[in-house]
N, C-alpha and C positions, 0 to 999 in steps of 0.2 A: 484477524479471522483466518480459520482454515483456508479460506479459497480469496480472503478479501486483501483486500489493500493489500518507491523507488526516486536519487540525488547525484550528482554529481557522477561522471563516470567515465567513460572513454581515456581524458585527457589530452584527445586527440587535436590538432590544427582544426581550427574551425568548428568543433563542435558550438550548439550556439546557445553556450552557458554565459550566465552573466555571476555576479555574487551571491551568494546565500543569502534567501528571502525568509531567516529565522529572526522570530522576535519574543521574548521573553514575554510572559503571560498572553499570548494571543490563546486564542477558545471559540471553538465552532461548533454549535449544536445545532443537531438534526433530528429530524425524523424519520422512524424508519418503516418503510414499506416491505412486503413480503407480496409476491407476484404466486396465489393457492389458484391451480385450475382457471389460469388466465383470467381472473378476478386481481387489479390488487388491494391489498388492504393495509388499515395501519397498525402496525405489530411490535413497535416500542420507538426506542431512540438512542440516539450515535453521539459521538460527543470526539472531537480533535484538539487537545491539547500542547502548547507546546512552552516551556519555562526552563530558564539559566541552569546549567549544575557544573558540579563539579565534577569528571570523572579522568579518575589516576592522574589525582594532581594534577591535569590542564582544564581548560574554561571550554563546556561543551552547553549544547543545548539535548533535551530530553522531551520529544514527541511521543504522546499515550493517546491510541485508537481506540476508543471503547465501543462497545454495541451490545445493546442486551431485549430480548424479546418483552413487550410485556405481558401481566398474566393469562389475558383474555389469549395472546397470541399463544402461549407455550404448549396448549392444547396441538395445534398443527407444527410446528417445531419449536423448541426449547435453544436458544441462543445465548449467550453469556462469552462476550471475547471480550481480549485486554489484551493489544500490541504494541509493543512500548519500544521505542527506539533510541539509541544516546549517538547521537553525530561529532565533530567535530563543531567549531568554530568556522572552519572552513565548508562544510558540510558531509565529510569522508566517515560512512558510518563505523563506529564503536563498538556498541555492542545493539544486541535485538532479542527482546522475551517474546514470548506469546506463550498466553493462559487461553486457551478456548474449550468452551460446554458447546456442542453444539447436535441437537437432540440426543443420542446415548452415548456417544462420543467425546470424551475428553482429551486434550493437548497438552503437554504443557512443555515447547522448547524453546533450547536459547542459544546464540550461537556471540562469540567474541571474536573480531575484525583485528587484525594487526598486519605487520610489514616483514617479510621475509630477509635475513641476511644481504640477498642477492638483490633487496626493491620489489618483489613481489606481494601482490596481496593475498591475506591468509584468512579464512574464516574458520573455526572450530565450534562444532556443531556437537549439543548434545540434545535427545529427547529420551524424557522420563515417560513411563508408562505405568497408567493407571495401577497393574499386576506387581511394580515393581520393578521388573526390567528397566537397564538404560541401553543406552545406543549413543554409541561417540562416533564422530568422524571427523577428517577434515578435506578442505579445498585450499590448491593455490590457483594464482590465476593471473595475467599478464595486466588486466583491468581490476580496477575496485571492486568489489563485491558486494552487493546490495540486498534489501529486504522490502516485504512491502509497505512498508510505513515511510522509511525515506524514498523509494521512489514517487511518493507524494511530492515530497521538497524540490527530489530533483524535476520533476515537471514543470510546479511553477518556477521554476528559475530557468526555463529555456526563454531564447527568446525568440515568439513566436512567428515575428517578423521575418528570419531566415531561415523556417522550415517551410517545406515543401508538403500540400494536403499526398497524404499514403508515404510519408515518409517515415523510414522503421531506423530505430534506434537499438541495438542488442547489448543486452546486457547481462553477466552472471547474477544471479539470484536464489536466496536462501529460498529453499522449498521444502517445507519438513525435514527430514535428517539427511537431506543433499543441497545440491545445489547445483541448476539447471539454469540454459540458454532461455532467457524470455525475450520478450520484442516488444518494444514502447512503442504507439503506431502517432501519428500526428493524424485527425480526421478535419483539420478546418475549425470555421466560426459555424456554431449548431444555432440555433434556438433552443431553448428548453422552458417547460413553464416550472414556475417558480415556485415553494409553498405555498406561498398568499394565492398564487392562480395568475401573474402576470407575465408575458414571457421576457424573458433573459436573455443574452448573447453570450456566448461563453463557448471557449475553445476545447476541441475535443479531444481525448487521447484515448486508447485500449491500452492493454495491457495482455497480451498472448505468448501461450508455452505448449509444451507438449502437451498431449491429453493421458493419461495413463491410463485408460480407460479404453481408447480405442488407438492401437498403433497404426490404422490406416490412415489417421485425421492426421493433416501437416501441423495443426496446430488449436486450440482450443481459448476461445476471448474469457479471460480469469476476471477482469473488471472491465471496466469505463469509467474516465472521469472526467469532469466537468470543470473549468479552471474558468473564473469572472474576467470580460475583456476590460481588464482595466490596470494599473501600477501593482496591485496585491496578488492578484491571480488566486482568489480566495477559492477552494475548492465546495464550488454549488452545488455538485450532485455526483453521488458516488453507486454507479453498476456493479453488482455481483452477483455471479452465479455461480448455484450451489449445486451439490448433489439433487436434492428435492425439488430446484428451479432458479429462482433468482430472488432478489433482492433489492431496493436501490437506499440512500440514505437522500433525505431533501434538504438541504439549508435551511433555517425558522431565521424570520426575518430578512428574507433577501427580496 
């Protein structure tokens, strides 16, 4: 999604990564809510995909973010995204699409991750526009450079145990045809209630960047997510805010 949904990153002494918590045909479907005039309601369903591939001849895995409004919803906004992400093996992202409809706004960018001569990382970044125009760029950058779909991965793979509640994590991040400083924040063990209505336990994270909208704001919360206290670290429930307000996606069957 435009404003929606990050792995592996620093490289740093003690960052507190464990191995890549990827597994070939896992699948997580949600429901999604839309937050109209401090009412929420339910306005379609989200779905987290993630299966084996092959990309440039090495063994990677291939996460796809879906979300699409449904009809009754598309009256109050029109939603349709597709964030697809190709990692490594190890979990160092590859490459990153995104198709997104989101009310009369259409997206469609993608950027390709490699390794500079010198060891640095390189993202190349193109967006197509609806009129025809394109827009190329690129980034290098001292750390990995990440997107929002493996910052999902890299989440559940910290380990929760040695981070500290308000502890911020910085990382470079694909953002439309750039790529900007965001901040992974650790918030604790939350409650949340659950789809069925029972409450959960599940550890918390933001996700915040610049606002481009307001330069006086140090920083602006892009999501929240919800990761199961338990060995999977299954993502229960997913915050975003949009232009028109917010959003969240709820796990079915947790």
């Amino acid at each position: 999604m435009k404003k929606l949904f990050l792995l592996l990153l620093l490289l740093l002494p003690l960052t507190p990564v464990r191995a890549a918590k990827l597994q070939d045909g896992e699948q997580f479907n949600y429901t999604l809510y839309f937050n109209w005039k401090f009412v929420w309601i339910k306005a379609g369903t989200a779905s987290l995909t993630t299966r084996a591939v092959t990309y440039q001849w090495q063994s990677a895995y291939e996460t796809t973010l879906y979300a699409a409004s449904s009809k009754g919803a598309d009256a109050l906004y029109h939603l349709s995204d597709t964030l697809q992400a190709t990692v490594s093996a190890d979990g160092l992202p590859l490459y990153f699409v995104k198709h997104c409809e989101e009310g009369s706004d259409v997206v469609y960018e993608r950027a390709w991750y490699s390794r500079t001569s010198d060891g640095r990382y390189r993202a190349d970044l193109r967006k197509d526009y609806p009129d025809g125009r394109v827009h190329t760029s690129h980034h290098e950058d001292s750390q990995p450079i990440y997107d929002m779909v493996s910052i999902i991965h890299y989440a559940r793979n910290l380990s929760f145990d040695r981070l500290a509640v308000g502890q911020r994590l910085t990382f470079p991040i694909v953002d439309s045809k750039r790529v900007i400083s965001q901040t992974l924040i650790y918030w604790g063990r939350q409650q949340i209630k659950s789809q069925s209505g029972s409450m959960v336990t599940a550890h918390a994270f933001s996700l915040s960047g610049p606002d481009p909208r307001d330069a006086r704001a140090s920083e602006k919360e892009i999501l929240r997510l919800y990761l199961t206290d338990d060995a999977r670290h299954i993502p229960a429930q997913i915050d975003i805010n949009f232009r028109f307000g917010s959003a969240k996606a709820k796990l079915n069957g947790l």
